[in-house]
C-alpha positions as CSV (number, residue, x, y, z in Angstrom):
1,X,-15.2,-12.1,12.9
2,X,-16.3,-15.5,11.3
3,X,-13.8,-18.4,12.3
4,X,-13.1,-18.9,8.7
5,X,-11.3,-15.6,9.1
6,X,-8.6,-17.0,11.7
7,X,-6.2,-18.4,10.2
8,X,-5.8,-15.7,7.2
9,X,-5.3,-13.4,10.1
10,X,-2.6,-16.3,12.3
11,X,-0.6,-16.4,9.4
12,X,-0.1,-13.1,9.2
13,X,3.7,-12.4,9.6
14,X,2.4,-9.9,12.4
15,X,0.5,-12.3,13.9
16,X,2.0,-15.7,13.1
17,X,4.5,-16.3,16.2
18,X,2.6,-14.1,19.1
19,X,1.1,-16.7,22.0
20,X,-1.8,-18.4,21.4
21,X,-3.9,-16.9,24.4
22,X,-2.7,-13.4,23.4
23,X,-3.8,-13.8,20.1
24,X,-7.1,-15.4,20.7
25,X,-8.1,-12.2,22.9
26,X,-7.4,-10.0,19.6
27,X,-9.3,-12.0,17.7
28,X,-12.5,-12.1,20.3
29,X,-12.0,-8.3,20.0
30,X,-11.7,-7.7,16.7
31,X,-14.8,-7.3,14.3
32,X,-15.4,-7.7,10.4
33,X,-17.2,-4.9,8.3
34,X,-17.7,-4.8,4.3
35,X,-17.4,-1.5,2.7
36,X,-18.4,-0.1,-0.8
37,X,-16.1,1.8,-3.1
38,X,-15.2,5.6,-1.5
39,X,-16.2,5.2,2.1
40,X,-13.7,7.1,3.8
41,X,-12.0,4.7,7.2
42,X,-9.9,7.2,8.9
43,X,-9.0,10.2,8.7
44,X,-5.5,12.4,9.1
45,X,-5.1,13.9,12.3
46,X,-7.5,11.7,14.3
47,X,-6.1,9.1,16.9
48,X,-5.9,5.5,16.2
49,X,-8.7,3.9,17.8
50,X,-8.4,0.5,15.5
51,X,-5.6,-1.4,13.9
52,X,-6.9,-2.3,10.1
53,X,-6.3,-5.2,7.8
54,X,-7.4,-5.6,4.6
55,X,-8.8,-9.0,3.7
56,X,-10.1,-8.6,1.1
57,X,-10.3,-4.9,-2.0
58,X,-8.3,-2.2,-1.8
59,X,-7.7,0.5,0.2
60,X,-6.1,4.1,-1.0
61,X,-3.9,6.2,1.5
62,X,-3.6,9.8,1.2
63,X,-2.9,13.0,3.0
64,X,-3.5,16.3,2.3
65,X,-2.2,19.8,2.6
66,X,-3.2,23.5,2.1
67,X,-6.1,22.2,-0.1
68,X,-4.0,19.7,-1.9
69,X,-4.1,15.8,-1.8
70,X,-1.8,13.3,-2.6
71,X,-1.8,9.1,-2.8
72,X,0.4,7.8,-0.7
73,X,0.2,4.1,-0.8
74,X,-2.3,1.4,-2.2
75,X,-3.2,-1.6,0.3
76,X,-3.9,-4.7,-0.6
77,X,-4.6,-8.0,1.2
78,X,-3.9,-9.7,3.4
79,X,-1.8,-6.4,5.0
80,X,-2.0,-4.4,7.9
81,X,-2.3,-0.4,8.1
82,X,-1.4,2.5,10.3
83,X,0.2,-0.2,13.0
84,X,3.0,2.4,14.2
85,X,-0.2,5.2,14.9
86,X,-1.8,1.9,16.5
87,X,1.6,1.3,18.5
88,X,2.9,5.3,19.5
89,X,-1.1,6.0,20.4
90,X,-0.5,8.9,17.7
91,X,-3.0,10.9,15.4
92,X,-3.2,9.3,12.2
93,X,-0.7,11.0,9.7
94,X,-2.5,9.5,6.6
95,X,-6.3,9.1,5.9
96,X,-8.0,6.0,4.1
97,X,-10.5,5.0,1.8
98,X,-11.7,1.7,-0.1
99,X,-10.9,2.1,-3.9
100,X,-13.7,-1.1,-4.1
101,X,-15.9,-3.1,-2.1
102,X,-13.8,-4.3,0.7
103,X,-13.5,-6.7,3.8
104,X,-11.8,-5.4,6.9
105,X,-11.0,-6.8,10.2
106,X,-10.7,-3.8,12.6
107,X,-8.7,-4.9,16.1
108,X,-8.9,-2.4,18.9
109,X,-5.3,-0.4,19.0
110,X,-5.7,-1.1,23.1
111,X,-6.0,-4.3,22.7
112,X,-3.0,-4.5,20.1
113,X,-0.7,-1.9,22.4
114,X,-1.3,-4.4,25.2
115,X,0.2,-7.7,23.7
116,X,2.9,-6.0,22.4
117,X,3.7,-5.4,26.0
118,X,2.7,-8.3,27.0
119,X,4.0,-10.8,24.0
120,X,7.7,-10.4,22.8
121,X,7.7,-12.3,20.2
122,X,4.7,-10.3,19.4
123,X,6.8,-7.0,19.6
124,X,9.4,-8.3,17.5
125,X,7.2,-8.9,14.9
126,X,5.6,-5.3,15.2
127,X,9.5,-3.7,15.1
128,X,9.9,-6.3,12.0
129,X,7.2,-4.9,10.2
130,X,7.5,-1.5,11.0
131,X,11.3,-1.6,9.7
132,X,9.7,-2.8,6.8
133,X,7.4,0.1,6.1
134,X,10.1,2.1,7.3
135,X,12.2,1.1,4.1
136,X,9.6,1.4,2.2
137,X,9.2,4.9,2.6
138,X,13.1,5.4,2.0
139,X,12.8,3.8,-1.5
140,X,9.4,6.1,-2.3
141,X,11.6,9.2,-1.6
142,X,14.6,8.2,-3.5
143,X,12.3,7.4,-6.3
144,X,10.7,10.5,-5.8
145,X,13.7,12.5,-5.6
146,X,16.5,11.0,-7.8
147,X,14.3,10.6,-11.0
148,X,12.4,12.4,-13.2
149,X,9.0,11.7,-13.5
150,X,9.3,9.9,-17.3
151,X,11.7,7.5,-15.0
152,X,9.0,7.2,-12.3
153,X,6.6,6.2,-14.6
154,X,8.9,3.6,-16.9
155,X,9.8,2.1,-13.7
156,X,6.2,1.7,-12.4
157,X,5.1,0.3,-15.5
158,X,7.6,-2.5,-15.1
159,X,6.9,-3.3,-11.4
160,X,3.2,-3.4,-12.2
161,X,3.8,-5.5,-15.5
162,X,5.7,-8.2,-13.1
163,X,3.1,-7.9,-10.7
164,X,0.7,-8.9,-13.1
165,X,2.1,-11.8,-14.7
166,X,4.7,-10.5,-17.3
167,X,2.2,-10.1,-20.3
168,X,3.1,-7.0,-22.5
169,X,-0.5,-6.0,-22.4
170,X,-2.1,-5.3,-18.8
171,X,-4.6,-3.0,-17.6
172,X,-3.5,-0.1,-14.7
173,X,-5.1,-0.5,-11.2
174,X,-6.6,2.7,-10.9
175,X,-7.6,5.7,-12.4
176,X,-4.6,8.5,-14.0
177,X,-5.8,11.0,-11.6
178,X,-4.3,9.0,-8.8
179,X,-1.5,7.3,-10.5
180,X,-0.2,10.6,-11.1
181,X,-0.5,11.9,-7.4
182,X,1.1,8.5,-6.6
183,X,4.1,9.4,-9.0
184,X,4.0,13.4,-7.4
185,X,3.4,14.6,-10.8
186,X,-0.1,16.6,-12.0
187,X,-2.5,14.4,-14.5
188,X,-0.8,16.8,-17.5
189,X,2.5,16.2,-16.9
190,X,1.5,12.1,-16.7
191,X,-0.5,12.4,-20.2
192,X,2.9,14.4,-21.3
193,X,5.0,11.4,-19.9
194,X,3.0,8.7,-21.2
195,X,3.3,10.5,-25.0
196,X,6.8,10.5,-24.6
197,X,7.2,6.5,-23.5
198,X,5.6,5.7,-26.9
199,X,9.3,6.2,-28.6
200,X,10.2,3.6,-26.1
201,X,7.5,1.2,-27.2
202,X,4.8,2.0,-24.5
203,X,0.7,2.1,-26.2
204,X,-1.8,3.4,-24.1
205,X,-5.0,3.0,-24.9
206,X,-7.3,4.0,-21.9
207,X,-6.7,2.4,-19.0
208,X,-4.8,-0.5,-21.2
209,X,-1.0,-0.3,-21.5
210,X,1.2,-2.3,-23.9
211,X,5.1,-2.7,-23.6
212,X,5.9,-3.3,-26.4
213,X,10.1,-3.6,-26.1
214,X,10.4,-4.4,-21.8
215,X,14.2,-4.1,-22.7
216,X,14.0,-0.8,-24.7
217,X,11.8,0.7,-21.3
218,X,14.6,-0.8,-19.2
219,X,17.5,1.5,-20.6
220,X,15.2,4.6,-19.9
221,X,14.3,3.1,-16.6
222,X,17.2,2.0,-15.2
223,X,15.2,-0.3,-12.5
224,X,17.4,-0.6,-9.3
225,X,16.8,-2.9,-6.3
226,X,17.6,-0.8,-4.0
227,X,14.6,1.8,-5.3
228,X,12.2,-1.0,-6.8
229,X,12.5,-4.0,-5.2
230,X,9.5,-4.6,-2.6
231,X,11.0,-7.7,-0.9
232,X,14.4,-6.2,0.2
């Protein structure tokens, strides 16, 4: 790992309050690799052998079932994934794969298991974090399962339009294939939805969207904080 490197990793909530010594032995063990687009990292069912943190691209997690597969979460930097297989020792329970060229540090799961033993202000951190990803997953399912899927996709639309700046027009991340495994609906039932948010002021024109009336998309959606809000 280049020393330039450090320090994006120290500051790292994760990171940011574990000993000194303990985290310079992470960083002597971890390594840096660049990846193209579609290079599967892990895959479901395997054990964790590294803890992964995205520096730089994008990186898709799925799982899949029975011949089905579904987008679970996109990853972007600086952030951590699969830390709790990393911390239970555990098979994955989601693969990975870089939606673009991507930078990732890889630190050895040992080596992270070890100074959470060792560090607790370390392990605080890790329970911090988990508990984060924990509630995460909690609003993902009462999205899922309290609103139809023309209210998923109005209240997407709005979180990515903030995350984007605001502007009415803005372009979506990734392909409609896997925005609509994302939302748990099929890519027909997302063209379906996105014809019927044009009464509500939403234009689509490829991978371009423009809102036209945010408010008008806000009665449909309904946004709540407790389902939408990624900071609480």
């Amino acid at each position: 790992m280049r020393p330039d490197d450090i320090p994006m990793i120290r500051n790292l909530d994760l990171f940011r309050s574990m000993a000194e010594n303990r985290f310079d032995i992470l960083a002597q063990a971890a390594y840096l690799q660049t990846f193209p687009p579609r290079v599967d990292l892990i895959t479901e069912g395997d054990r964790s052998d590294f803890l992964h943190i995205v520096v730089e691209g994008a990186v898709d997690l799925f799982a899949g079932w029975n011949g089905r597969e579904t987008s679970m979460a996109t990853v972007r930097p600086v952030s951590t994934f699969i830390l709790a297989a990393t911390i239970r020792d555990a098979p994955y329970l989601m693969s990975a794969r870089t939606l673009e060229k991507s930078r990732i540090i890889l630190i050895p799961s040992e080596d992270v298991r070890t100074a959470f033993d060792a560090d607790n202000d370390f392990a605080r951190a890790v329970v911090r974090e988990l508990a984060q990803c924990y509630r995460s997953m909690v609003k993902a399912q009462k999205s899922l399962k309290l609103r139809s899927s023309l209210e998923r996709l109005a209240n997407y639309l709005l979180r990515h339009q903030q995350r984007t700046g605001g502007n009415a027009t803005f372009d979506l991340p990734h392909e409609k294939r896997r925005l609509a495994s994302f939302l748990g609906m099929t890519p027909e039932n997302l063209s379906r939805a996105f014809r019927s948010l044009q009464a509500y002021g939403v234009v689509v024109d490829g991978m371009q969207i423009t809102i036209g009336d945010a408010d008008d998309l806000r009665k449909l959606a309904k946004p709540s904080p407790l389902i939408d809000d990624p900071t609480s």
